[in-house]
C-alpha positions in Angstrom: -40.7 -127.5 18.3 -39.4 -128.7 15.1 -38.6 -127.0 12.1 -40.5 -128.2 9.8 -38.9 -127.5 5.7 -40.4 -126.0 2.5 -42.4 -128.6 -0.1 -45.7 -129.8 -1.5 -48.4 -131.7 -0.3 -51.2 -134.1 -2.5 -54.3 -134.1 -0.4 -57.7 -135.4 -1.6 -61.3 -135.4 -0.5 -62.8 -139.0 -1.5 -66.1 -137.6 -0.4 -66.0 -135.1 -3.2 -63.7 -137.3 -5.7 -61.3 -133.9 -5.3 -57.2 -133.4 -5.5 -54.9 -130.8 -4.9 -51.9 -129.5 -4.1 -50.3 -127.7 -1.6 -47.2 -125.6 -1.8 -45.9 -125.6 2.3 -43.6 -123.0 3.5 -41.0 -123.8 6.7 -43.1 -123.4 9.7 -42.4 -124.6 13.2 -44.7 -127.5 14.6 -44.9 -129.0 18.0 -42.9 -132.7 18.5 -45.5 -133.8 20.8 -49.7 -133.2 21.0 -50.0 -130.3 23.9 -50.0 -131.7 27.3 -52.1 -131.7 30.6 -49.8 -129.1 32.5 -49.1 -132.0 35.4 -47.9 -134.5 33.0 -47.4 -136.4 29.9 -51.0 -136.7 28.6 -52.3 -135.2 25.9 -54.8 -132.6 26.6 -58.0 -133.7 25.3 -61.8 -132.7 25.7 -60.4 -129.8 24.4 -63.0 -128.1 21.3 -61.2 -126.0 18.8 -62.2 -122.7 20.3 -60.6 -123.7 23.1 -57.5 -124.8 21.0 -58.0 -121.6 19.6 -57.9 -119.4 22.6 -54.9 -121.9 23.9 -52.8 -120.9 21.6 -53.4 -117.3 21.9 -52.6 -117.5 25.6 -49.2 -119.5 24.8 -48.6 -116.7 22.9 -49.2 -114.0 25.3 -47.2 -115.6 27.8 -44.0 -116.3 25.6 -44.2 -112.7 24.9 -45.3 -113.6 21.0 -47.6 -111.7 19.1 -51.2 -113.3 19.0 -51.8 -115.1 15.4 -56.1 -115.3 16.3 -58.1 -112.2 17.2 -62.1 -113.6 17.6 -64.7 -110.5 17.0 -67.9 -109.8 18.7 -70.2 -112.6 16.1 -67.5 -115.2 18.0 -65.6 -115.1 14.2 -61.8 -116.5 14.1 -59.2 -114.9 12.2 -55.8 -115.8 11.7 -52.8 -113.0 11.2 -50.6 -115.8 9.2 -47.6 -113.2 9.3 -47.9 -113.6 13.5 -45.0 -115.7 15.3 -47.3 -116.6 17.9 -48.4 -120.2 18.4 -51.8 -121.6 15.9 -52.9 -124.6 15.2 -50.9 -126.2 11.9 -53.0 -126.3 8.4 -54.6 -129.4 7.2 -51.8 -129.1 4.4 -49.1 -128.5 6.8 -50.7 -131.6 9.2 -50.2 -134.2 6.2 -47.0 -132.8 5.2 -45.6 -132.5 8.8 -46.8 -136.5 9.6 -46.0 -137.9 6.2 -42.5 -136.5 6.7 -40.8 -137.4 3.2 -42.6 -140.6 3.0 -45.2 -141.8 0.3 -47.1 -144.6 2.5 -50.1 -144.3 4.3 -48.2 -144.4 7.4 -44.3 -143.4 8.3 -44.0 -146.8 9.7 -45.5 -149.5 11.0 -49.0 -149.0 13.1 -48.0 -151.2 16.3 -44.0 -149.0 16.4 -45.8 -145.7 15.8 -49.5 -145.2 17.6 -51.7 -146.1 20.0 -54.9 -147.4 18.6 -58.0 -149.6 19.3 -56.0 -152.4 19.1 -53.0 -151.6 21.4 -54.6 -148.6 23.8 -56.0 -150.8 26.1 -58.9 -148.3 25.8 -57.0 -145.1 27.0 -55.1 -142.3 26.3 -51.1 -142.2 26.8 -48.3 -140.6 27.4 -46.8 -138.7 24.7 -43.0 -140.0 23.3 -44.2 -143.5 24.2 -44.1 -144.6 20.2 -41.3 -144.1 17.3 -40.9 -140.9 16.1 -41.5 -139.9 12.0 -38.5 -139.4 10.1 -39.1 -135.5 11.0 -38.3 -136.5 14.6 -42.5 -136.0 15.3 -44.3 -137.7 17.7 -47.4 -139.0 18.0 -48.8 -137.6 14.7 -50.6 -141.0 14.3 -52.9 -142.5 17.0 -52.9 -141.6 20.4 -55.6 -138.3 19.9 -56.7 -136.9 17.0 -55.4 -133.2 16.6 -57.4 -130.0 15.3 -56.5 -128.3 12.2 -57.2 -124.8 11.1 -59.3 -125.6 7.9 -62.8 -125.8 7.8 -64.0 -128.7 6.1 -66.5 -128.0 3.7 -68.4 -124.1 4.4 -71.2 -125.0 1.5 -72.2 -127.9 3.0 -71.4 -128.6 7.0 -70.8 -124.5 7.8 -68.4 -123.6 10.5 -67.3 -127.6 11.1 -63.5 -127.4 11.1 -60.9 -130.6 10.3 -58.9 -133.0 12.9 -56.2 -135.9 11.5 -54.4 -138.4 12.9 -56.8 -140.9 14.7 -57.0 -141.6 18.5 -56.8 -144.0 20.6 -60.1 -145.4 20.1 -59.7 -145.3 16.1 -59.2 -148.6 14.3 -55.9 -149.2 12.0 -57.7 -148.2 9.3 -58.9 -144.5 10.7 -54.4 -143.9 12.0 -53.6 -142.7 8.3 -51.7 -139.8 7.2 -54.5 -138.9 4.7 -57.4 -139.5 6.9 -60.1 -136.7 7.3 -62.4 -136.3 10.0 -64.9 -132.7 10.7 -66.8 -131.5 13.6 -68.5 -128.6 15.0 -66.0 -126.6 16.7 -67.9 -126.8 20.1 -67.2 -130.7 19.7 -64.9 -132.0 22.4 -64.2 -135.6 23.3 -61.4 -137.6 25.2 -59.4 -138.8 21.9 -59.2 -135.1 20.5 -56.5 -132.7 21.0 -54.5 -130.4 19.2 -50.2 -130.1 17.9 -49.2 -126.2 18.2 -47.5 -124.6 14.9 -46.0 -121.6 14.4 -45.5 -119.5 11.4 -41.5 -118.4 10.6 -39.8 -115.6 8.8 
């Protein structure tokens, strides 16, 4: 994983003409998307209950305490002061993939992801493209990757947020400020999840 520093993040919604700022503290984030455990694909068809419940059991077996406990009603919480593994904040998602930078990419699209126009219609290895300046992989094109955050309770309810683009996505949708919701049943073979982890 890499240590990923202290800063601030601008994020928007242009669906809600909305800005903000986030203040990030360090936290740990994965260098690659998680993996199929017999190779180098990124694990995909994967909903974010089951990112969710992933992440608790890559907790449990690295002896780290849990950061998601899900009640009887099927409700996530997050303990944010747990070391174990969770999936990274929208805010700490742009932050981690913009790395320093101020465009909206790290780099160019063709050095950097796997899109429509360079996938050949398929997922790929991870590490195949440049890394961000943060030494991350992957953070653009390729699969799209779960986020915490819900995207907007009042009016979608439980849908939660996934950035990044896929490898199905077109240049314009591989963007460090690009948004995307879905129920958190949805699961699809460009969408997986990045594991984060909070630190002292």
């Amino acid at each position: 994983m890499v240590r990923i520093p202290s800063g601030t993040v601008d994020l928007r919604d242009d669906r809600r003409g909305t800005r903000w700022q986030v203040e990030i503290d360090p936290f740990l984030l994965g260098r690659y998307p998680v993996t199929n455990a017999d190779d180098s694909l990124p694990l995909t068809n994967v909903s974010w209950f089951d990112a969710i419940e992933l992440c608790n059991q890559f907790s449990a077996r690295s002896g780290l305490r849990q950061a998601y406990l899900r009640d009887a009603s099927g409700e996530v919480t997050c303990d944010w002061s747990a070391e174990g593994y969770r999936l990274p904040t929208e805010a700490e998602w742009q932050y981690a993939c913009k790395a320093g930078t101020s465009g909206y990419r790290y780099g160019e699209i063709d050095d950097i992801a796997w899109y429509a126009d360079n996938s050949g219609g398929r997922v790929h290895d991870v590490g195949g493209k440049a890394p961000n300046p943060w030494g991350l992989h992957d953070m653009l094109g390729n699969v799209w990757e779960w986020c915490w955050d819900l995207y907007d309770e009042e009016v979608y309810g439980e849908y939660r947020i996934f950035r990044g683009g896929g490898w199905a996505e077109s240049a314009r949708g591989c963007g460090a400020s690009v948004r995307r919701r879905s129920h958190p049943t949805f699961a699809i073979d460009d969408l997986g999840f990045r594991l984060a982890r909070t630190v002292a």
